[in-house]
C-alpha positions as CSV (number, residue, x, y, z in Angstrom):
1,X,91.8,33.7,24.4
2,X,88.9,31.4,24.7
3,X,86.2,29.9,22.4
4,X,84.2,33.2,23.1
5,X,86.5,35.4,21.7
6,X,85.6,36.4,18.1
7,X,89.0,35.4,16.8
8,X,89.2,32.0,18.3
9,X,88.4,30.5,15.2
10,X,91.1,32.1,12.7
11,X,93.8,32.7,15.9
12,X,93.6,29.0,17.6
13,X,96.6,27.8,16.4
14,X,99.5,28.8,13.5
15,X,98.1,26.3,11.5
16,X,95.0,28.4,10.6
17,X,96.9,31.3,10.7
18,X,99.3,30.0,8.2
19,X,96.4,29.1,5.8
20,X,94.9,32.1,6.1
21,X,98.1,34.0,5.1
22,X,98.9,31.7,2.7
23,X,95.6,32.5,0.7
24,X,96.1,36.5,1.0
25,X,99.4,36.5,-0.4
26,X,98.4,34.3,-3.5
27,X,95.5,36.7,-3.8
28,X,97.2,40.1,-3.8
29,X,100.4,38.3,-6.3
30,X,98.2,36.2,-8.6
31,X,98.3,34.2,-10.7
32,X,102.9,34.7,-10.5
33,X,104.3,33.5,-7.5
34,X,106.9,30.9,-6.4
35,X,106.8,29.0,-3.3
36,X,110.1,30.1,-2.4
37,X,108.5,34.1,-2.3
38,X,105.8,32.7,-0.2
39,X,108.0,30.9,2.1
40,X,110.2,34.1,2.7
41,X,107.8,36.3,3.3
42,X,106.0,33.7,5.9
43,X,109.2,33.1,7.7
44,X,108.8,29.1,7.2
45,X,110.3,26.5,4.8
46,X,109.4,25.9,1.4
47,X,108.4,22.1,2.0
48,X,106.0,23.5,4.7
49,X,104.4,26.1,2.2
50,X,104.1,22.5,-0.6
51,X,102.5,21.0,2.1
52,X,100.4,23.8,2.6
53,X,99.5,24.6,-1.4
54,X,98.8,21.0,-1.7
55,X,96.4,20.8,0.9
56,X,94.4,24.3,-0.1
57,X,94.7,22.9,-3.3
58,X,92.9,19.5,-2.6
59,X,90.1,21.3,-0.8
60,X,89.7,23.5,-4.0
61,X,90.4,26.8,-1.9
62,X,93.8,27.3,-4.6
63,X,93.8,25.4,-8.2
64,X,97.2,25.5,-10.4
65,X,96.7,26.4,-14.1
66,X,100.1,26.3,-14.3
67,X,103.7,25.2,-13.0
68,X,104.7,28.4,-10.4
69,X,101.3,29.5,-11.1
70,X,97.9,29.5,-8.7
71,X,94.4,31.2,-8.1
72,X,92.4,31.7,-5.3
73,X,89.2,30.3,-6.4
74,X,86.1,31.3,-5.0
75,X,85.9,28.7,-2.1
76,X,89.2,30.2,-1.3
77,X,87.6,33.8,-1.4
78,X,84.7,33.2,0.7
79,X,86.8,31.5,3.1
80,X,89.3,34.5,3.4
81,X,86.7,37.1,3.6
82,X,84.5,35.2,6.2
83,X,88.1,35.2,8.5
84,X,88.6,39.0,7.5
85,X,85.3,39.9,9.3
86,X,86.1,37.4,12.2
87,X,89.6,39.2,12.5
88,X,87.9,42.7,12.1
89,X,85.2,41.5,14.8
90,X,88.2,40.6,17.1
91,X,90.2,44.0,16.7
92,X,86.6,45.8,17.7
93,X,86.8,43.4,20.3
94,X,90.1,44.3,21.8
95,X,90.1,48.1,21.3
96,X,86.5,48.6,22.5
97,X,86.2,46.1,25.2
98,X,90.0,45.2,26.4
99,X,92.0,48.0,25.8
100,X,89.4,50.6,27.3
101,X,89.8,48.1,30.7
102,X,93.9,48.9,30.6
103,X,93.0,52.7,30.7
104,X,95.3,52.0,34.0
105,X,98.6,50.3,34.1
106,X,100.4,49.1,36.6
107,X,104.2,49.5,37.6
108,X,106.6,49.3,40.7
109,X,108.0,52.9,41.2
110,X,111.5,52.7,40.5
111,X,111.9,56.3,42.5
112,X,109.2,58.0,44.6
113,X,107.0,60.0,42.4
114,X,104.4,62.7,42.7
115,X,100.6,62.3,40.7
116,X,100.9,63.5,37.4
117,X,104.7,62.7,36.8
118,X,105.5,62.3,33.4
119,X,107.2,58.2,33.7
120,X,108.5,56.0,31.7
121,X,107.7,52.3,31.6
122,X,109.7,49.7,31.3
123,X,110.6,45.6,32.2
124,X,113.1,44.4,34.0
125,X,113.5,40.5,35.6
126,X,110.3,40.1,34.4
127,X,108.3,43.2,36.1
128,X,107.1,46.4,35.4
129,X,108.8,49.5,36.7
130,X,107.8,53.0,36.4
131,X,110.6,56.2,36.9
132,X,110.8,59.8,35.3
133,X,113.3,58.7,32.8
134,X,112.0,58.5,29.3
135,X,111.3,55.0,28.3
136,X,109.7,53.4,25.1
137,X,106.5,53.7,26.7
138,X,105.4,56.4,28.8
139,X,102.6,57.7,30.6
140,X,101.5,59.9,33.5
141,X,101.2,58.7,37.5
142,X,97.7,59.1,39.1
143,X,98.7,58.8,42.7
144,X,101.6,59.8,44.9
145,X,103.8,56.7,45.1
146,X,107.0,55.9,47.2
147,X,109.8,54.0,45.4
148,X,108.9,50.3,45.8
149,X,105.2,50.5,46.2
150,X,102.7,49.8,43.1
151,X,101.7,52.7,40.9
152,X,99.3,53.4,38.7
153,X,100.3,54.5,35.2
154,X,97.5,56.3,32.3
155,X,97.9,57.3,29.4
156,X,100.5,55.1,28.7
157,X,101.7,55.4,25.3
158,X,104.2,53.6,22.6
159,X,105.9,49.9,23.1
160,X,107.2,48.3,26.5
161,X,110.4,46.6,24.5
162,X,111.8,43.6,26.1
163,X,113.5,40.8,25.1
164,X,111.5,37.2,25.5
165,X,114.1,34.5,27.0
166,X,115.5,30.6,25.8
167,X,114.1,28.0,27.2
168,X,116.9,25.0,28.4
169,X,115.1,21.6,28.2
170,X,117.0,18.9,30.3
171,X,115.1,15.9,29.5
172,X,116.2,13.0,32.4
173,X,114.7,9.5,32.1
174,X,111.6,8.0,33.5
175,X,112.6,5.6,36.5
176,X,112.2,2.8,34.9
177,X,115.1,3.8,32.4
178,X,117.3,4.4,35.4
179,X,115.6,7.7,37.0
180,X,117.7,10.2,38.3
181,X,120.5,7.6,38.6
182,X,120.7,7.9,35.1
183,X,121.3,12.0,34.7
184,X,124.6,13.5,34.0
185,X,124.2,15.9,37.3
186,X,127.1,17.8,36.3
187,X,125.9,19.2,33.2
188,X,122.7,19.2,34.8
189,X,124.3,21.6,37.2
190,X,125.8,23.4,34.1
191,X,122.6,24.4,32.8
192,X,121.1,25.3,36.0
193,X,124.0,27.7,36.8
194,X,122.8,29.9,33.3
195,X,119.4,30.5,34.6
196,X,117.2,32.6,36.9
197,X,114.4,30.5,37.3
198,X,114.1,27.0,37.6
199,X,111.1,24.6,36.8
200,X,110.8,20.5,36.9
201,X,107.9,17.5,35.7
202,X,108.3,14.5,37.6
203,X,109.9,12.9,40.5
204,X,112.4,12.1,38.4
205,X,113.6,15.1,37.6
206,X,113.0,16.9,41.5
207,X,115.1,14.2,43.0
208,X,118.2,15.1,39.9
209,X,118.0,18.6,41.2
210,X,118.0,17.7,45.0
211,X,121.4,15.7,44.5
212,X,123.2,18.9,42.9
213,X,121.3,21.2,46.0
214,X,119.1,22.7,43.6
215,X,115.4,23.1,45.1
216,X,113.0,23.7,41.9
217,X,111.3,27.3,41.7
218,X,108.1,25.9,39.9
219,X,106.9,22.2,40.3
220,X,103.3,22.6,40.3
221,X,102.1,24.2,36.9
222,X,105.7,24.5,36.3
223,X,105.3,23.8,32.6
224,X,103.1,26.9,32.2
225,X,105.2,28.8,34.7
226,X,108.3,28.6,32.6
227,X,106.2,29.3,29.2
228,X,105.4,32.8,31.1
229,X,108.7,33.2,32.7
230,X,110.8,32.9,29.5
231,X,107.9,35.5,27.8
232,X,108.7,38.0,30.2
233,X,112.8,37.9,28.9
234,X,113.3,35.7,32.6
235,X,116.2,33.1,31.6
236,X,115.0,29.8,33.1
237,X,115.1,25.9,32.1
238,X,113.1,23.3,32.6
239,X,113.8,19.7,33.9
240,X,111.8,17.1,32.6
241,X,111.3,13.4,32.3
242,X,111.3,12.3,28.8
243,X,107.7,11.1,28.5
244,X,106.8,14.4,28.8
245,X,109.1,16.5,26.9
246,X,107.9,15.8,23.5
247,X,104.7,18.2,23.9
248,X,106.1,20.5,25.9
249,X,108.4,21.4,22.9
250,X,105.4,21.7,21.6
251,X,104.1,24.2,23.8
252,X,107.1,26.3,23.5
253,X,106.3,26.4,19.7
254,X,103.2,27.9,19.9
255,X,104.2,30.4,22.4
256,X,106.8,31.4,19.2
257,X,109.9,30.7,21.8
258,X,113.2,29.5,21.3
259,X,114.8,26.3,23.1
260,X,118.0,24.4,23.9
261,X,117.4,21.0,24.3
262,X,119.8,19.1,26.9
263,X,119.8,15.9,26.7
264,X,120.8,14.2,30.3
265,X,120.3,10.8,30.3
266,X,124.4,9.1,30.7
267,X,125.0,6.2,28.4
């Protein structure tokens, strides 16, 4: 998504989002509703949805008459229904513009297969593969295509189900803390054993994985290249020097995926 999309505005980050669901669900329960119902429903932690009230509250998009009780006010209307239309603009967006582009998916065929097979879709390491077994999405095959070779997939219907993937996050010390010198190599090499797909930031972290023979799948863009890996269900970790590893947990939170944080550096 870019600033040109129509949702960039409402879909940016989780913290608009939030807001945004925040002020629909006091709407549709008003004026009754607990923090704690808000928070469930959200999937976040009542001190976050506070925060949150407190903050609508201030900018007189919510107001309080009473304890466990709050309004939308008008402000707070306007604000939701101005986001309703930008969301509605960005779902006209995608199905009249993007979707109509994906009339024609692509797959690896799993078996040979003849034009206008009936196929199934499905992931697997990370790839789409096509074969005549019924999957959770399927769709017909508009060329003749041998088993290995890309096919082309239309009229692809229902949900490709797969399973998005942990990130490890080895964080090893900048040199001037003591560099690689410094990294417990064999739980280093402990971590690395669980994975598929292995990415590193620094020098730092390169030279750790060349002294347990490990040579790093990603090192350039291999923050990025982890993100996408572990969204397509590929296990893979992620060796980085500390000064680093702060935002990249960050990154991983707005992608919605889960980490294990490893923590190298020897005492």
């Amino acid at each position: 998504m870019n600033e040109n999309d129509p949702g960039y505005t409402i879909l940016k980050n989780k913290r608009d989002v939030t807001r945004f669901q925040i002020l629909v669900d006091i709407a549709a329960h008003q004026p009754a509703i607990r923090q704690q119902e808000i928070a469930a429903g959200l999937g976040v932690t009542p001190q976050a949805i506070s925060d949150y009230v407190r903050e609508l509250t201030d900018e007189g998009m919510l107001k309080a008459p009473g304890r466990g009780r709050y309004e939308v006010t008008r402000e707070g209307v306007e604000w939701i229904l101005h986001h309703a239309e930008v969301l509605e603009s960005y779902a006209r967006h995608i199905r009249n513009d993007v979707i109509k582009q994906v009339s024609v998916w692509t797959a690896i065929a799993a078996e040979n297969l003849t034009i206008g097979d009936s196929v199934g879709v499905y992931m697997k390491n990370g790839l789409l593969y096509a074969s005549k077994q019924p999957q959770s999405a399927n769709g017909m095959v508009v060329s003749d295509t041998p088993k290995g070779e890309d096919a082309g997939v239309s009229g692809l219907e229902g949900i490709i189900t797969h399973r998005e993937s942990t990130v490890f996050v080895c964080k090893v010390p900048r040199v001037e803390r003591g560099g690689s010198r410094k990294v417990r190599l064999d739980a280093l090499k402990e971590v690395i054993n669980r994975v598929t797909v292995v990415a590193c930031v620094g020098l730092e972290a390169w030279v750790s994985l060349k002294k347990i023979d490990r040579v790093p799948d990603l090192y350039f863009g291999s923050r990025e290249g982890a993100v996408e890996a572990a969204l397509h269900g590929i296990p893979c970790a992620i060796v980085i020097v500390d000064e680093f590893f702060t935002d990249f947990l960050k990154q991983l939170e707005q992608a919605d995926l889960t980490y294990e944080i490893h923590d190298l550096v020897s005492s």
